[in-house]
C-alpha positions, 0 to 999 in steps of 0.5 A, a space after each residue: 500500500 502507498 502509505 506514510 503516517 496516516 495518509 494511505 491510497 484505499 485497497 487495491 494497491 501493492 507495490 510490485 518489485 522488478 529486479 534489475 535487468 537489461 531490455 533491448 529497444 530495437 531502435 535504441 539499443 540496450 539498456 541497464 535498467 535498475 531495479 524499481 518497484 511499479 503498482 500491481 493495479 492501476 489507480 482507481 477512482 477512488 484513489 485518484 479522488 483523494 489527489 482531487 479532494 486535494 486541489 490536484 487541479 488548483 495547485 501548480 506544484 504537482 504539474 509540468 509546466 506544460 502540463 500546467 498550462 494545457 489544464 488552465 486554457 482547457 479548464 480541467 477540474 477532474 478527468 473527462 468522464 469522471 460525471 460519466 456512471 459507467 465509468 465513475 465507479 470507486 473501484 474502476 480503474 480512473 480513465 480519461 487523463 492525460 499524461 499530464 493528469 497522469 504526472 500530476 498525480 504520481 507527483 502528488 503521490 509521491 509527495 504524500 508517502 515521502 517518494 518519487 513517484 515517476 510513470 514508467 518508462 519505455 525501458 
């Protein structure tokens, strides 16, 4: 579980270590890659409510620059089809972000349980 002190993500969630390993990228070649820990389940919506209850979409501090401006001149509050039912249910998977929302989270989350907390890369 994503946990520090009293601040905990609700269930599911479970970190999954990957060792370290090479990966090859046919169009990049090979790659070290250290050993890292990913979630086991994607962020629900329950989860991804608790960055919004949290002003995720009032406080620049989480978002990339870009990603920063690109969510005041479209005028994002919370994820396109989060007033949608069958999509908004507390144990579904949250969709309908963007990579930015995305960021925006993982940087919250990493900030509450004392983190850094990064999107996974190709490698």
């Amino acid at each position: 579980m994503a946990q520090k002190g009293d601040f905990a993500l609700p269930n599911p969630f479970e970190w999954v270590k990957i060792s370290a390993g090479k990966v090859t990228i046919e169009e990049y070649g090979k790659f070290d890659v250290p050993s890292f820990e990913i979630s086991k389940y994607p962020i629900t919506n329950a989860q991804f409510a608790l960055f919004l209850e949290d002003g995720g979409y009032n406080n620049e501090h989480w978002w990339t620059k870009l990603g920063w401006q690109i969510c005041k001149e479209e005028k994002w509050n919370e994820p396109g089809v989060w007033q949608h039912q069958q999509w908004n249910g507390a144990d579904y998977p949250v969709v309908g972000i963007s990579w930015y929302e995305a960021v925006a989270f993982s940087c919250w989350l990493g900030e509450k349980v004392g983190d850094n907390i990064l999107l996974p890369t190709e490698q």
